[in-house]
ROBA-440498 format. One record per residue: residue in one letter; x, y, z of N, C-alpha, C in turn. Coordinates in steps of 0.02 Angstrom, whole numbers, plus 50000, padded with zeros to 5 digits. Each point is the difference from the previous one (the first is absolute). Example, Ala and Ser with C-alpha at 12.3 -4.5 7.8 and 13.67 -1.06 7.14 Angstrom:
# ROBA-440498
A506604971650390499555005950000500455006050000
S499825005349964500425005950003499615005550037
***
This chain:
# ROBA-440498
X480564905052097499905002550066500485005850013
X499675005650022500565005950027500364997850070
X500614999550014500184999550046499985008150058
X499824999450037499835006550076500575001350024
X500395005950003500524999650051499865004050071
X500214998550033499765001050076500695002150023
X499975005350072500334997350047499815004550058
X500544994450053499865001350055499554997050033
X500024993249976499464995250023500064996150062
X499574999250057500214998150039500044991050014
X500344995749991499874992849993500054996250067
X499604994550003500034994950066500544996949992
X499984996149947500794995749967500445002749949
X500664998450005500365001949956500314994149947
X500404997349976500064994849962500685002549955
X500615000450004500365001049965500114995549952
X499984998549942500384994549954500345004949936
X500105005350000500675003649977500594993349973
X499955000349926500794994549990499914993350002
X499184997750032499524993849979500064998749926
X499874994849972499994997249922499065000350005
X499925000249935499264995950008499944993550016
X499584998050014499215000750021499855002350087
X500695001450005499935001150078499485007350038
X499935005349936499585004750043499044997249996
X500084995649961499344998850011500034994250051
X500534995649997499904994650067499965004650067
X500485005749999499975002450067499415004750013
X499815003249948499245001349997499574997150060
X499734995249945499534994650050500204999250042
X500484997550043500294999050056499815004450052
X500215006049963499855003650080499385003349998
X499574999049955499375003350003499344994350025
X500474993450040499624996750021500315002150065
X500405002950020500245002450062499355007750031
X499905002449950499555008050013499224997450014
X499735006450034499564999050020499315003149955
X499424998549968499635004049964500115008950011
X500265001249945500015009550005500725003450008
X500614994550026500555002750017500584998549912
X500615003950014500095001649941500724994050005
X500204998749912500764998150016500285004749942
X500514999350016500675004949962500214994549986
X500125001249927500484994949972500545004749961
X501004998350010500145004049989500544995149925
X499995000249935500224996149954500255006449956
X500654995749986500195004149919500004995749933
X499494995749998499884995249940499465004649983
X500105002449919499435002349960499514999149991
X500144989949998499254996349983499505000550059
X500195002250034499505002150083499495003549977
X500205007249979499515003349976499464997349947
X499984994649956499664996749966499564992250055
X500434998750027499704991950035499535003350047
X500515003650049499555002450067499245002749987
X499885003149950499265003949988499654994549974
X500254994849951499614996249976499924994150075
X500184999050049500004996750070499705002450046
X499785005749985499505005650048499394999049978
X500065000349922499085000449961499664992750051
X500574993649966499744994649981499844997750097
X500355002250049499774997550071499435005950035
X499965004949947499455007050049500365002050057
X500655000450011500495004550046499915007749948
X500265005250055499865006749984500685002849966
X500345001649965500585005349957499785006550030
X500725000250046499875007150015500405004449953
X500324999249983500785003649970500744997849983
X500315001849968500815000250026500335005750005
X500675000050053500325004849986500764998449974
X500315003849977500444999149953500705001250042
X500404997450027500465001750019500565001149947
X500594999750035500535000849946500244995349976
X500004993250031500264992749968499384995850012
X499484999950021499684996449983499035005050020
X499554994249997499305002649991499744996450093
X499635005550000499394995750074499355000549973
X499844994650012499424997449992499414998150028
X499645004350005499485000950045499094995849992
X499924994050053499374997850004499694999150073
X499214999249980499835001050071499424993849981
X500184995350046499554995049993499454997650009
X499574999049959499185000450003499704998450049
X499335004050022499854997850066499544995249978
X499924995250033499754994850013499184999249979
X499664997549978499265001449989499544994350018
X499445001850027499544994250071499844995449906
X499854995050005499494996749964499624996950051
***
């Protein structure tokens, strides 16, 4: 997968875990993307490497949207926008 870099994205939530151990950006992931509303975005802001590998494979597997990251100087933001909802 190519990773997108973006910026200047505008987010609903923010989510710092900067200095988190794993498994915590994917626990806090989920967490707050049961907080968002179909279409709104979260920023996730981590300097664990393995992010860039878990997070995309956690996007495919729930059909949430990868918008990007941007790269700061000590750590990455991480950008999703959570799937809208679909009638069955």
């Amino acid at each position: 997968m190519n990773l997108k870099f973006v910026e200047n994205v505008k987010a609903d939530i923010t989510s710092d875990i900067v200095y988190m151990m794993c498994p915590m950006h994917l626990l806090k992931l989920e967490e707050h993307m049961k907080e968002l509303d179909s279409g709104q975005v979260l920023e996730l802001l981590t300097d664990y490497d393995g992010a860039l590998e878990d997070i995309p494979a956690w996007w495919l597997k729930t059909g949430n949207e990868f918008i990007g990251i941007d790269e700061a100087e000590d750590y990455y933001k991480i950008y999703i926008k959570k799937a809208r909802k679909t009638v069955s």
